[in-house]
C-alpha positions as CSV (number, residue, x, y, z in Angstrom):
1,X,0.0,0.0,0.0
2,X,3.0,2.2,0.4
3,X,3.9,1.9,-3.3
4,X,0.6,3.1,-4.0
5,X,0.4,5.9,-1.5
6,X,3.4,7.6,-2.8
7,X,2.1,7.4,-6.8
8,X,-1.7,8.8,-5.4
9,X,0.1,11.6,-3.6
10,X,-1.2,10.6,0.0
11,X,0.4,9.9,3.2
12,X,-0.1,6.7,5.0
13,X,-3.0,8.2,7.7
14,X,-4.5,8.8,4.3
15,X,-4.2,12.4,4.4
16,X,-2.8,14.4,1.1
17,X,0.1,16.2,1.7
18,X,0.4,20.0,1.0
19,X,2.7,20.9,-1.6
20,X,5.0,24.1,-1.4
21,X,5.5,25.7,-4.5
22,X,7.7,28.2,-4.7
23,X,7.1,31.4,-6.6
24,X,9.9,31.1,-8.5
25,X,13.4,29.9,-8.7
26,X,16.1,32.8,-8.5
27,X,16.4,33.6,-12.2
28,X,19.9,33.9,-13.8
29,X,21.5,36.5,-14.8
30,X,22.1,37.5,-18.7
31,X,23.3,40.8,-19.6
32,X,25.6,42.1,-16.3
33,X,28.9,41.9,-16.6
34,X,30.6,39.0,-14.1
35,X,33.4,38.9,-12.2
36,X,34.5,40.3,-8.5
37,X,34.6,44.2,-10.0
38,X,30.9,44.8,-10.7
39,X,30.0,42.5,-7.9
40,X,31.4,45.0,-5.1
41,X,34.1,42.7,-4.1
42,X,32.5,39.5,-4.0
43,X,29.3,41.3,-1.8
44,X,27.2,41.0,-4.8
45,X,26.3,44.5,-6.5
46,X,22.9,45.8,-6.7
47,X,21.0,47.2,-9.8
48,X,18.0,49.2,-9.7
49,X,17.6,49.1,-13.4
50,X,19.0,52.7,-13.9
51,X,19.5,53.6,-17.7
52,X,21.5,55.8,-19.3
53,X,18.0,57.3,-20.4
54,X,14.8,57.5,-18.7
55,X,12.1,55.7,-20.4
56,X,9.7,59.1,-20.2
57,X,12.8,60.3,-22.0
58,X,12.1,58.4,-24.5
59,X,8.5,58.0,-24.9
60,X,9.1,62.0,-26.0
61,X,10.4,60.7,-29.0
62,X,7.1,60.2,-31.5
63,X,8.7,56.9,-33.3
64,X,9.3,55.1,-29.7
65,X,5.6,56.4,-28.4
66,X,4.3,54.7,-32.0
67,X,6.4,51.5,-31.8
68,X,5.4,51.3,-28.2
69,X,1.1,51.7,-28.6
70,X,1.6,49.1,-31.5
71,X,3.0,46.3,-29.5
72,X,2.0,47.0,-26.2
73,X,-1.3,47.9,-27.0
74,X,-2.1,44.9,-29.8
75,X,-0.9,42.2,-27.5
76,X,-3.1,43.5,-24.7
77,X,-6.1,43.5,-27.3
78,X,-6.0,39.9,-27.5
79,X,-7.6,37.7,-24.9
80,X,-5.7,35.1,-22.7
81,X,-6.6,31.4,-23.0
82,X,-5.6,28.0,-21.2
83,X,-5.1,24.9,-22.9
84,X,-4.7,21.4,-22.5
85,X,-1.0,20.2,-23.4
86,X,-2.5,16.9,-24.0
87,X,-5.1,17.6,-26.3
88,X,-4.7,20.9,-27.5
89,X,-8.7,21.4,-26.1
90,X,-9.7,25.1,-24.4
91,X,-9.9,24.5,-20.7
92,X,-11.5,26.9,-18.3
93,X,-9.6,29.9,-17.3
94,X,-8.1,30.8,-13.7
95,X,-9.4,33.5,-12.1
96,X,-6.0,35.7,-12.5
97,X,-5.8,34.9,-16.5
98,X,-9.1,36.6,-17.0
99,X,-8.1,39.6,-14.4
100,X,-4.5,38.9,-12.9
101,X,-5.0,42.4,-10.6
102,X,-8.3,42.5,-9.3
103,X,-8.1,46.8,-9.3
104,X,-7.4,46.9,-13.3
105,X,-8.7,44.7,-16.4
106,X,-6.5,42.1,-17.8
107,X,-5.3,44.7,-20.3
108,X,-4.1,47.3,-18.2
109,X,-2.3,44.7,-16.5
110,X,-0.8,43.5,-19.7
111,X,-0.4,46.0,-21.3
112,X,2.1,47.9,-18.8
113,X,3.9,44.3,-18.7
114,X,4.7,44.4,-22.4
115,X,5.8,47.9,-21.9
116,X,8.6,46.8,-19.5
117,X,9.8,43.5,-21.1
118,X,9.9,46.4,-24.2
119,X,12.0,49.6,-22.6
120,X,13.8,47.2,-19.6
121,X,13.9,43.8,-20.5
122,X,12.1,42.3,-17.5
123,X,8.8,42.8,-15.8
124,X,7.6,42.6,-12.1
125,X,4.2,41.1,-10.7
126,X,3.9,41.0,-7.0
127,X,1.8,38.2,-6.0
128,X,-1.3,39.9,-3.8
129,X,-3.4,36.6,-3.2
130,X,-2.4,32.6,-3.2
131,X,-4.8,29.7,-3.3
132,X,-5.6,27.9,-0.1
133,X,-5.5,24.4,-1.5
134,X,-1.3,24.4,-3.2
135,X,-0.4,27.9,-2.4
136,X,-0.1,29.2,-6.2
137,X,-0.7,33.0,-6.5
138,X,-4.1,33.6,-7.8
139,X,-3.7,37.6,-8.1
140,X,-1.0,39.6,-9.0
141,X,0.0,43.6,-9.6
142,X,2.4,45.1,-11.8
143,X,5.3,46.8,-10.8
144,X,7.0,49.5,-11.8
145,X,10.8,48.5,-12.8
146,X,12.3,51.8,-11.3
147,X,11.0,50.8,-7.9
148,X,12.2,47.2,-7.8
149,X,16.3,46.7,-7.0
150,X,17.5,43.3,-7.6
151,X,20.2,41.6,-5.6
152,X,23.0,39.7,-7.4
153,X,25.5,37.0,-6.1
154,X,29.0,38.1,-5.9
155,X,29.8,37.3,-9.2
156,X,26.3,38.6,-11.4
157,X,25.6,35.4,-12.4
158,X,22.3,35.1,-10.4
159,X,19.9,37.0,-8.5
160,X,19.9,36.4,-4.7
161,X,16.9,38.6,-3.8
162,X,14.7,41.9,-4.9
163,X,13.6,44.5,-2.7
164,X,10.9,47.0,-3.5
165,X,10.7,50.3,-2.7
166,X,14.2,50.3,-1.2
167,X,12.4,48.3,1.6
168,X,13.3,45.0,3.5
169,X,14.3,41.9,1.0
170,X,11.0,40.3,-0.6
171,X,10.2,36.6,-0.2
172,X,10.7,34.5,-2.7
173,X,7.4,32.0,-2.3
174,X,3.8,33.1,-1.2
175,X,2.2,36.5,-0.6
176,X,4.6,39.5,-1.6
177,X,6.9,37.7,-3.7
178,X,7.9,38.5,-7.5
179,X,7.1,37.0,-10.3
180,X,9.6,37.5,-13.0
181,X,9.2,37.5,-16.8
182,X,12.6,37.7,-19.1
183,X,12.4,39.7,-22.3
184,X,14.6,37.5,-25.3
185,X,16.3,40.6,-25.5
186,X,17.9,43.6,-23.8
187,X,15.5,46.4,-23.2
188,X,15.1,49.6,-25.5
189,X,17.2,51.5,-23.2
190,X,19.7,49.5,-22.7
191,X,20.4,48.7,-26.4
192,X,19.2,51.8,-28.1
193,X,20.0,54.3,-25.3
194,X,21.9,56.4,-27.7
195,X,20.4,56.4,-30.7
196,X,17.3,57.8,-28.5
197,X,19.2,60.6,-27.2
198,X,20.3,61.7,-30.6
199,X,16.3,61.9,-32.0
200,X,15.6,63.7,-28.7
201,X,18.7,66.3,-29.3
202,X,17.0,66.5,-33.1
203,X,14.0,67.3,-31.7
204,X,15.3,69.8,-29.2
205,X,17.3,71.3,-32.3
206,X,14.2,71.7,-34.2
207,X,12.3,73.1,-31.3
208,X,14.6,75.9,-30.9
209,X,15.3,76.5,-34.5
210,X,11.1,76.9,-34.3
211,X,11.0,79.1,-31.5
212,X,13.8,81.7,-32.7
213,X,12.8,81.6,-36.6
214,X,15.8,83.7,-37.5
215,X,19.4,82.2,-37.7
216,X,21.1,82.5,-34.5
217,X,23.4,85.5,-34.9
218,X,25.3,88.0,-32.4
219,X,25.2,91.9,-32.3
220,X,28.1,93.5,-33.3
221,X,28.6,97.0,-31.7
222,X,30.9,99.6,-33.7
223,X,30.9,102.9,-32.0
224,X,31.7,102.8,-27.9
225,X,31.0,100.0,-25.3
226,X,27.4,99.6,-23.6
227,X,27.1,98.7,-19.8
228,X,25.6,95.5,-19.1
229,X,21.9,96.4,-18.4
230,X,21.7,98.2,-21.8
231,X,23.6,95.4,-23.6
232,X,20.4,93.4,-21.7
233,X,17.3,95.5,-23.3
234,X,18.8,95.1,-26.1
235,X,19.1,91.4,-26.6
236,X,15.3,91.3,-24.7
237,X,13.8,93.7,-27.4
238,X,15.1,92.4,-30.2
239,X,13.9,88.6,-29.2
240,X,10.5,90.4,-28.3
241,X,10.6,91.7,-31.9
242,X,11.4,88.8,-33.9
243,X,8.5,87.0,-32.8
244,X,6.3,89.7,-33.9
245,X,8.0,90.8,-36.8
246,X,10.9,89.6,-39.3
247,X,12.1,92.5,-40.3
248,X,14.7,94.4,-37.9
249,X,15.8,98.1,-37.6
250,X,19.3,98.6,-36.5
251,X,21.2,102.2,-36.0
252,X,24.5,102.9,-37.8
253,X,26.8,101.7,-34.5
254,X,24.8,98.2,-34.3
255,X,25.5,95.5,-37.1
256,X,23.6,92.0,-37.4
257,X,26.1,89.1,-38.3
258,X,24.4,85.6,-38.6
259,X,26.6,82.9,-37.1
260,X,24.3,79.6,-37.3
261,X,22.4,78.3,-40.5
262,X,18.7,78.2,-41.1
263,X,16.5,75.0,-40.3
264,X,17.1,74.0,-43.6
265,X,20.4,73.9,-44.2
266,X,20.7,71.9,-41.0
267,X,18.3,68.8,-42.5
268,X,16.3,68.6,-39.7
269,X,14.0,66.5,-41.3
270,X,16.2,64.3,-42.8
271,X,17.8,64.2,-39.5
272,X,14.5,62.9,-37.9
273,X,13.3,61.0,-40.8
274,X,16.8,59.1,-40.4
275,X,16.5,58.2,-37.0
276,X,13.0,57.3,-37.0
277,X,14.2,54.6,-39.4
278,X,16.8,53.3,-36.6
279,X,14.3,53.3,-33.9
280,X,11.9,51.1,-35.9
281,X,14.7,48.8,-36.6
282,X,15.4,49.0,-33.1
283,X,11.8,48.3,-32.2
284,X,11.4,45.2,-34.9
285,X,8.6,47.2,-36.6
286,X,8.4,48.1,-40.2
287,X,8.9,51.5,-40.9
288,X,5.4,51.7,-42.6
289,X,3.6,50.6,-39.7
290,X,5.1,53.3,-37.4
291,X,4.5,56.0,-40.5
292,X,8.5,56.3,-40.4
293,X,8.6,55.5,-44.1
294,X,8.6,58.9,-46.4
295,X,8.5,57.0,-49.8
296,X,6.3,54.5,-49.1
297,X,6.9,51.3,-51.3
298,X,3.3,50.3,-53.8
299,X,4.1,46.3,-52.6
300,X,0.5,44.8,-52.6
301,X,-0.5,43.2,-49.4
302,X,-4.2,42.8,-47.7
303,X,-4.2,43.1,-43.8
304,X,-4.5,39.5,-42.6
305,X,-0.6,39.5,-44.3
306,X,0.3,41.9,-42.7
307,X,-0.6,41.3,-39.4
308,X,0.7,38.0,-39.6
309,X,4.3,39.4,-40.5
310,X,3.1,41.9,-37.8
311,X,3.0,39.0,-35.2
312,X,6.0,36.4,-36.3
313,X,8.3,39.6,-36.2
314,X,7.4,42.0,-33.8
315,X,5.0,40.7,-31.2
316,X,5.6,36.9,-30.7
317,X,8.8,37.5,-28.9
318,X,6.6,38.9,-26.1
319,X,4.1,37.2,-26.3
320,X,6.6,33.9,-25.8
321,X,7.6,35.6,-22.9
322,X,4.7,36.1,-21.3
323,X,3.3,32.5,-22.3
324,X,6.2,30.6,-21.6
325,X,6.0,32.0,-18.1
326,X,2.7,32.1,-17.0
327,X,2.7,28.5,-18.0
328,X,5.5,27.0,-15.9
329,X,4.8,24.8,-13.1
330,X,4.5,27.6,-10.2
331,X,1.3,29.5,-11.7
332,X,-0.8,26.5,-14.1
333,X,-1.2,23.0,-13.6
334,X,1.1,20.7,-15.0
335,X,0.0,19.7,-18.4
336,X,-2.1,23.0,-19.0
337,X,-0.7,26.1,-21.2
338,X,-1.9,30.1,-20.9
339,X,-1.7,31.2,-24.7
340,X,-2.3,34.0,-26.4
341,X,-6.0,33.4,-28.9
342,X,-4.4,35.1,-31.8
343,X,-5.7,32.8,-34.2
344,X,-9.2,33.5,-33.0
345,X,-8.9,37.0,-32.7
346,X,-6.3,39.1,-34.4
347,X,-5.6,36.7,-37.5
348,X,-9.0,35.6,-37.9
349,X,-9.4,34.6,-41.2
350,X,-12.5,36.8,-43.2
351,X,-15.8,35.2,-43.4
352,X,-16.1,33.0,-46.4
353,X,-12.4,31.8,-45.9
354,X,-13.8,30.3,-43.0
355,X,-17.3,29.4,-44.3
356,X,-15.2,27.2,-46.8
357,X,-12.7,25.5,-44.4
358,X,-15.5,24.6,-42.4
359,X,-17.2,23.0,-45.3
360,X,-14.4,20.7,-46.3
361,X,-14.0,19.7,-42.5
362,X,-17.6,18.6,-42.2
363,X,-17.8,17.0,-45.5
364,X,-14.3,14.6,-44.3
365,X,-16.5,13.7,-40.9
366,X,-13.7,15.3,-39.4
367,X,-15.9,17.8,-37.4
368,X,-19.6,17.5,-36.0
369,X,-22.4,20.4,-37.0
370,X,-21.9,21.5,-33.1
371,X,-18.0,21.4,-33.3
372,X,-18.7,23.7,-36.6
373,X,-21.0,26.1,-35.0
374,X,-18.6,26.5,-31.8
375,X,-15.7,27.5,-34.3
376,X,-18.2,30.2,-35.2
377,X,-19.1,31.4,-31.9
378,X,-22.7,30.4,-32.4
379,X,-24.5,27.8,-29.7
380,X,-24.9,24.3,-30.7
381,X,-28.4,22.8,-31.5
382,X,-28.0,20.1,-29.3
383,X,-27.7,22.2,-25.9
384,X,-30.6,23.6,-25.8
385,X,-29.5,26.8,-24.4
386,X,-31.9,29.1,-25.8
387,X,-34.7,27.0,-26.6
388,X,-37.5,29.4,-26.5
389,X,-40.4,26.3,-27.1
């Protein structure tokens, strides 16, 4: 009886044990440097995910803010399904796949989570609520990745704790703990930190050039020196004039000698029309998509196409992410999957496309008339439902 105890799981008063699962298992490190230098001396060095830029910095830039609503907010468009390893079958949803933070929808919550596997690389859920029965979380909340500040061994080769906040270290199973989802590749910031700043110094250029129209220039005085305050109402009037007039009187002592060239001459817009293209490329999205593309190419393609180019390029790195981890062993069941219904949703197929797949399925047997309406979203005859007789 023994044998059979341990394969059912029980103990030998007949009682079932309760499992432990941990939230997760400290996640190694891929993109810090290693050795005993950036590990403070074998202490382990800390990282708060501070960037070269800030990503508000670089949500100023319009291409980023683009690239961003695209993949953020697409992914967060489509629902969140589980599914049977096994048979491939739709099971019902967990409570937490349908709203994983019981303040927000699921696509807040999603949506914010794309954002940071996007700018940093990583994204935070703190796990609010755990079930009674195995102890897996059942809600969650996102976290901000400037408030989070990871601990690494001595050599940055793994993480040994996070802390929130700045506050006490987090635990690493049950309430309060973090679940962790890795990006496939370094975050925005991180690998595009400086072709970011150079659209945002274009764009400060071209805001300057816009608010002083005329070529920056100095006054040149020819008969004696002014004092400082004079020299002052000088500069202050003539500013105050240019923006109300362009054309300048100046007496016979005062000369006008233009130092800077015009907006023109400084390709601004090339300047911005070039690095918009980086930052797509940066991003993984086509430069038509993000309107980055000035001469747009006449290459004939309908919109299921192009959405599913859209999604094997550009979103299905994060939404493996996301998958990949919401399916381990800590959150779903063993032999159950959390998938994204992109099929069903975002690449559904146009009517009579599926009118006539359908067809050929029920005319092989391969599908029943009920199995055919559910692909449709319609309610089967047989279950009576909404019989109104």
């Amino acid at each position: 009886m023994a044998v059979l105890d341990f394969f059912r799981g029980t103990k030998a008063d007949g009682s079932s044990p309760k499992s432990e699962i941990k939230s997760q298992f400290a996640p190694p490190v891929m993109d810090q440097p290693f050795g005993t230098y950036w590990g403070q001396s074998n202490f382990g060095g800390y990282n708060n995910y501070a960037n070269a830029i800030l990503r508000q910095d670089a949500m100023a830039v319009p291409t980023v803010s683009r690239c961003r609503s695209l993949i953020a907010n697409t992914i967060a468009s489509i629902p969140m399904e589980m599914y049977s390893v096994k048979t491939g079958e739709e099971l019902p949803s967990l409570v937490w796949v349908e709203q994983p933070d019981i303040r927000q929808p699921r696509a807040v919550t999603i949506a914010w989570t794309v954002d940071s596997l996007l700018f940093y690389g990583v994204a935070y859920w703190r796990v609010t609520e755990v079930y009674a029965d195995d102890n897996r979380p059942a809600r969650f909340e996102w976290v901000q990745n400037d408030r989070v500040t990871v601990k690494y061994t001595k050599n940055n080769t793994e993480v040994d704790y996070y802390m929130i906040d700045g506050a006490t270290r987090l635990p690493m199973s049950g309430v309060g703990s973090l679940i962790t989802f890795q990006a496939l590749d370094q975050g925005l910031l991180t690998k595009s930190g400086t072709t970011i700043r150079a659209a945002l110094d274009v764009e400060k250029a071209a805001a300057i050039s816009a608010q002083n129209p005329q070529p920056s220039g100095f006054i040149k005085n020819n008969g004696a020196d002014l004092p400082d305050a004079q020299i002052q109402g000088i500069l202050a009037a003539w500013k105050s004039a240019r923006q109300n007039r362009a054309t300048a009187y100046l007496t016979s002592t005062l000369d006008y000698q233009v130092t800077a060239f015009s907006p023109k001459d400084m390709m601004y817009n090339e300047a911005k029309a070039y690095y918009a293209l980086e930052l797509c490329r940066a991003c993984n999205v086509t430069a038509d998509m993000a309107d980055a593309e000035q001469m747009k190419s006449q290459t004939y393609q309908n919109i299921l196409d192009r959405r599913k180019e859209f999604v094997a390029y550009t979103l299905q790195p994060f939404m493996t992410a996301i998958e990949s981890r919401l399916s381990l062993d800590d959150l779903s069941a063993r032999g159950q999957v959390v998938r994204f219904s992109v099929s069903e949703t975002f690449l559904r197929a146009d009517p009579m496309a599926r009118l006539e797949v359908t067809e050929k399925l029920l005319a092989l047997n391969l599908i029943t008339l009920d199995q055919a309406m559910q692909m449709e979203d319609l309610t089967p005859e047989g279950s009576g439902e909404f019989d109104v007789n």
